[in-house]
Backbone as a chain_set.jsonl record, in Angstrom:
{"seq": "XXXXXXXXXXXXXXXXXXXXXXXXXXXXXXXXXXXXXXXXXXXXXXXXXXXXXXXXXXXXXXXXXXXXXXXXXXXXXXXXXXXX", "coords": {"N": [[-3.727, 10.053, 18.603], [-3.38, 7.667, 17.588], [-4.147, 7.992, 15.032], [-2.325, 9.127, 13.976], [-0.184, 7.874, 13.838], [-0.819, 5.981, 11.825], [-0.651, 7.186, 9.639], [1.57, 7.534, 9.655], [2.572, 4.806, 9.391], [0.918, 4.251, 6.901], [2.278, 5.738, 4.806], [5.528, 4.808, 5.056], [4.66, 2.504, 4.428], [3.925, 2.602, 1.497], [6.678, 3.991, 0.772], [8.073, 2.058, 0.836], [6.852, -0.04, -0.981], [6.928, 1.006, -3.418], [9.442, 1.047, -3.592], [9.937, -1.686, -3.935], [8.223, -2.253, -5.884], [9.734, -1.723, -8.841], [9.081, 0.595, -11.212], [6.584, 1.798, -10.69], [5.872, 4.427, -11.36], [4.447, 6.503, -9.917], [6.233, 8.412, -8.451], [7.322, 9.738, -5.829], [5.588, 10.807, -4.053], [3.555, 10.149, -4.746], [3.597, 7.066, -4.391], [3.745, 7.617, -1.82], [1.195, 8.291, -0.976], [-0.561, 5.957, -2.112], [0.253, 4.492, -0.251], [-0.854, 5.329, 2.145], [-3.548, 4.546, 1.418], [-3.555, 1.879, 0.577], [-2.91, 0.931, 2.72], [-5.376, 0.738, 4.061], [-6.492, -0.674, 2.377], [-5.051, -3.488, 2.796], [-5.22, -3.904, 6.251], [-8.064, -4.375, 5.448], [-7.956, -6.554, 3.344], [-6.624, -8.25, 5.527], [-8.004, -8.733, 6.915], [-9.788, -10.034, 5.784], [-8.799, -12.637, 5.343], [-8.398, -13.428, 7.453], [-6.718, -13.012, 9.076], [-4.615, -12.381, 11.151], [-1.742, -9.302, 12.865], [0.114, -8.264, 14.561], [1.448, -5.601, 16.867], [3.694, -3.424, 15.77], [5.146, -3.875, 13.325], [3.72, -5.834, 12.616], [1.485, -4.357, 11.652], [3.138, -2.775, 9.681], [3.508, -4.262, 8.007], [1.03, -5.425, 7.108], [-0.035, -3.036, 5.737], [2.15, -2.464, 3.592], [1.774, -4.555, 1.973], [-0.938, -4.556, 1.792], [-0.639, -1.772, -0.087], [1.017, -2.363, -2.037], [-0.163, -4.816, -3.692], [-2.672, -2.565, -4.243], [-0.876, -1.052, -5.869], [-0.213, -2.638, -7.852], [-2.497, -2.975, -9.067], [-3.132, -0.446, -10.141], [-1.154, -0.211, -11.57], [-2.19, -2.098, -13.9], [-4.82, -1.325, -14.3], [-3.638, 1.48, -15.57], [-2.152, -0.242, -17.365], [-4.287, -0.813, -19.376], [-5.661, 1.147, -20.046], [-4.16, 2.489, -22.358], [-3.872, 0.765, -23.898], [-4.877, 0.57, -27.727]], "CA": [[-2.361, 9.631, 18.394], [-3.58, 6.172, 16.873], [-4.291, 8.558, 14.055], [-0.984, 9.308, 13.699], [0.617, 6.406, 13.918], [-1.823, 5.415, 10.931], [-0.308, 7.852, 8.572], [3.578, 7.05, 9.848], [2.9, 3.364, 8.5], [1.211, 4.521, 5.793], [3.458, 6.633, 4.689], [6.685, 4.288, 5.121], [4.811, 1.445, 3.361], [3.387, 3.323, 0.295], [7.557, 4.087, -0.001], [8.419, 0.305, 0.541], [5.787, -0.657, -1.855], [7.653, 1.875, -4.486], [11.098, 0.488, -3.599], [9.891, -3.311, -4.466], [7.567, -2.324, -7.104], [10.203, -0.923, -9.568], [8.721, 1.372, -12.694], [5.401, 2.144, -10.867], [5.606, 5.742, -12.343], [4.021, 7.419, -9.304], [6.644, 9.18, -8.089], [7.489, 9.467, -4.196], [4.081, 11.647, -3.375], [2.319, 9.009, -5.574], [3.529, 6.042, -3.682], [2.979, 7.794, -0.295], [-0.293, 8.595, -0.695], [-0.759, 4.888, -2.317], [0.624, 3.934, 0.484], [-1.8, 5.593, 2.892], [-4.784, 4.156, 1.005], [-3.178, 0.586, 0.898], [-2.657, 0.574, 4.624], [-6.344, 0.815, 4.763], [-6.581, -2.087, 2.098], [-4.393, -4.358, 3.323], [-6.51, -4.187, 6.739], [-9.255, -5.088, 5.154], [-7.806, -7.999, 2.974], [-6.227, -9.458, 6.126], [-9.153, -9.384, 7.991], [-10.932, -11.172, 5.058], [-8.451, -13.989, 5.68], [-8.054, -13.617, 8.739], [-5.003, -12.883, 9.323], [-4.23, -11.251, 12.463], [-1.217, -8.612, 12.905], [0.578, -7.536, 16.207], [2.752, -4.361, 16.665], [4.204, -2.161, 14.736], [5.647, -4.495, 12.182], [2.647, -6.711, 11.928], [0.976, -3.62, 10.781], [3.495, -2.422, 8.471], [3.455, -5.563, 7.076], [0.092, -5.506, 6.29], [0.175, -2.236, 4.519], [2.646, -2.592, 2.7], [0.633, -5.558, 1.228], [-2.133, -3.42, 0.576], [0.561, -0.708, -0.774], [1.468, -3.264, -3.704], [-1.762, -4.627, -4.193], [-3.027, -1.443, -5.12], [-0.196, -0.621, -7.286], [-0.802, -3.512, -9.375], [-4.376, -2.958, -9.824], [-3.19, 0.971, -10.627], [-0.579, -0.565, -12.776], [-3.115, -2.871, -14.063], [-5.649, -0.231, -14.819], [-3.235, 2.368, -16.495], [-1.684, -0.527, -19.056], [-5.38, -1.111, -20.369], [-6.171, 2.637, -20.904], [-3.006, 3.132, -23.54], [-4.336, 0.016, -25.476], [-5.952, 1.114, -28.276]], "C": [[-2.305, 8.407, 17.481], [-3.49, 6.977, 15.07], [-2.78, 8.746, 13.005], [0.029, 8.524, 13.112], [0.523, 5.489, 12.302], [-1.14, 5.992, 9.846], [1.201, 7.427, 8.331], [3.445, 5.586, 8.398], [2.454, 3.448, 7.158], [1.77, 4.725, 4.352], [5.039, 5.37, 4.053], [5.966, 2.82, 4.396], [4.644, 1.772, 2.068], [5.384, 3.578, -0.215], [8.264, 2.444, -0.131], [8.022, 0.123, -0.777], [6.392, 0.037, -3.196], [8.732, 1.214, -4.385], [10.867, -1.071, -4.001], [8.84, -3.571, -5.701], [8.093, -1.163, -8.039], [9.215, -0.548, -10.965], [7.255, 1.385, -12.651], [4.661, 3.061, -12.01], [4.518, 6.736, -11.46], [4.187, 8.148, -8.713], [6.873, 8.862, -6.31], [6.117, 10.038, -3.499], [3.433, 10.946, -3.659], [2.274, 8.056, -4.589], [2.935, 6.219, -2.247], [1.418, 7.787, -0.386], [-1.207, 6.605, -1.471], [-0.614, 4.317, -0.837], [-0.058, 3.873, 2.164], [-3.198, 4.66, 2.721], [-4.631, 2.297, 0.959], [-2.951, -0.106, 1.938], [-4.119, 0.29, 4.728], [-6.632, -0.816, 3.916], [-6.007, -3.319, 2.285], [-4.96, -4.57, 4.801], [-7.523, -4.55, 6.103], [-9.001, -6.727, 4.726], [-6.969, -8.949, 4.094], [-7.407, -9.923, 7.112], [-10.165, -10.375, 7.18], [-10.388, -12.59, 5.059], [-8.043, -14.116, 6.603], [-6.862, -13.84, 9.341], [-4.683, -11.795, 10.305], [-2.886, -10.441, 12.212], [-1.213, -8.081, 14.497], [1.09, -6.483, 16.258], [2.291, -3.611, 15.682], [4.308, -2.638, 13.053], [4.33, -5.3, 11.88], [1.791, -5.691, 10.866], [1.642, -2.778, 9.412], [3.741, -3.224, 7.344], [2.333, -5.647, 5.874], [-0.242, -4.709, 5.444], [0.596, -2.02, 3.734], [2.312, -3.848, 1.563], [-0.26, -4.79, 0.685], [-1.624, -2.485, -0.63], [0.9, -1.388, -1.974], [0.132, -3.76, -3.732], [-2.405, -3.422, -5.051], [-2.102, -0.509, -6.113], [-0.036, -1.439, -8.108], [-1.859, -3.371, -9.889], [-3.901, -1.352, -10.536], [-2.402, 0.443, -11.728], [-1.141, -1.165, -13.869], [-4.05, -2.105, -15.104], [-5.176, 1.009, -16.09], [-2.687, 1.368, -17.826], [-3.078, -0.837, -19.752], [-5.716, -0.087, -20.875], [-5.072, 2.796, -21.647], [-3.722, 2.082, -24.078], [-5.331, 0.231, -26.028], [-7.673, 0.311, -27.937]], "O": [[-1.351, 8.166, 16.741], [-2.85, 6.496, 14.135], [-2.451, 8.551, 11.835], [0.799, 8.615, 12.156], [1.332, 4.713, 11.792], [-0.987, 5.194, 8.922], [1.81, 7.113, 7.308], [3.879, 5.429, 7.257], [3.126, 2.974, 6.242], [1.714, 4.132, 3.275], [5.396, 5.23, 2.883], [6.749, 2.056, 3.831], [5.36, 1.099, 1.326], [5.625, 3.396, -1.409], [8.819, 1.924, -1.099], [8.858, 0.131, -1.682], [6.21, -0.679, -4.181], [9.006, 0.649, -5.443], [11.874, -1.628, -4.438], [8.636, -4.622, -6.308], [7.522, -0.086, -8.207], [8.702, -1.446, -11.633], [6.538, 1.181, -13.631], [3.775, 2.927, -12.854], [3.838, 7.583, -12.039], [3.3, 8.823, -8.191], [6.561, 7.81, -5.754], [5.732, 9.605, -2.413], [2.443, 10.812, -2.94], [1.271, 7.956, -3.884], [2.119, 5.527, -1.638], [0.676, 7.118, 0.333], [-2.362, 6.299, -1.173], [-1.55, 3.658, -0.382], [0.049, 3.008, 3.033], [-3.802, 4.16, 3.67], [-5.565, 1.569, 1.295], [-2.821, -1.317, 2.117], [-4.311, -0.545, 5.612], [-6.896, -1.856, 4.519], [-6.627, -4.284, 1.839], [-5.358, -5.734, 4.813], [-7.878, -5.59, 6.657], [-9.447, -7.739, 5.265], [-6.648, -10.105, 3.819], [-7.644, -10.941, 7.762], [-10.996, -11.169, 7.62], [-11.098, -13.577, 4.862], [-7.193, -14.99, 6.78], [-6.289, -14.747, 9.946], [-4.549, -10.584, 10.132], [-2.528, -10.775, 11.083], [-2.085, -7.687, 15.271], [1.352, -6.257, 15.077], [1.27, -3.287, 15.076], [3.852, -2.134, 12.026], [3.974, -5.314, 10.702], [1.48, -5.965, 9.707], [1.025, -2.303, 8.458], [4.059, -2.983, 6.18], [2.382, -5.798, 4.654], [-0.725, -5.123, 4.391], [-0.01, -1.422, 2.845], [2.709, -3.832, 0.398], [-0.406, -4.416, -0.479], [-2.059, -2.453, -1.781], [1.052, -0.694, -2.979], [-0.751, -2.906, -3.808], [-2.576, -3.403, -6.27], [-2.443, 0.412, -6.854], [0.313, -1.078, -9.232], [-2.16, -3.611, -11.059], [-4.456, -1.141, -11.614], [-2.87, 0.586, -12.858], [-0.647, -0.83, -14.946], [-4.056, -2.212, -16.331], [-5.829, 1.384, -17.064], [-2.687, 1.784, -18.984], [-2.917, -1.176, -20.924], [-6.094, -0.076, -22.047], [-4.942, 4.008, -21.478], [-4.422, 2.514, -24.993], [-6.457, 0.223, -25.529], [-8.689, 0.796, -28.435]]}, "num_chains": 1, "name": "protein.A"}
C-alpha cells in the first residue's frame, strides 16, 4: 500500500512541478512521470541535508522539490543540446 501511496505523491507532484515550472515542454505524462522520479530525488536530497518530512504533505513537499529540480537539470540539459 506504501507503494501506492508512493506513486499518488508522485504523480500529484510531477503535476505541481509542471504548474510552477511554466514552458517545461513535457507535457502532462512528461511531468508525471518526472514527477515520480523526482519524488525519489527529492528523498534523497533531503536526507543529504537532513531534512526530515512528516505526513502526507511533508512528503509531497519533498517531491515536488525533487519534481523541479529535475526539470531544471532536464531543462538544463535540453537548452545545451540545440546549441550549436
Amino acid at each position: 500500500m506504501e507503494f501506492v501511496w508512493f506513486l499518488l505523491i508522485g504523480l500529484l507532484a510531477g503535476w505541481l512541478a509542471g504548474q510552477l515550472f511554466k514552458g517545461s515542454g513535457f507535457g502532462l505524462v512528461g511531468n508525471l512521470i518526472v514527477g515520480v522520479i523526482g519524488a525519489i530525488l527529492g528523498g534523497f536530497l533531503f536526507g543529504l541535508l537532513q531534512i526530515q518530512t512528516t505526513g502526507l504533505l511533508g512528503e509531497l513537499i519533498a517531491a515536488t522539490v525533487g519534481a523541479l529540480v529535475l526539470l531544471f537539470l532536464l531543462r538544463f540539459v535540453s537548452a545545451s543540446k540545440s546549441r550549436p
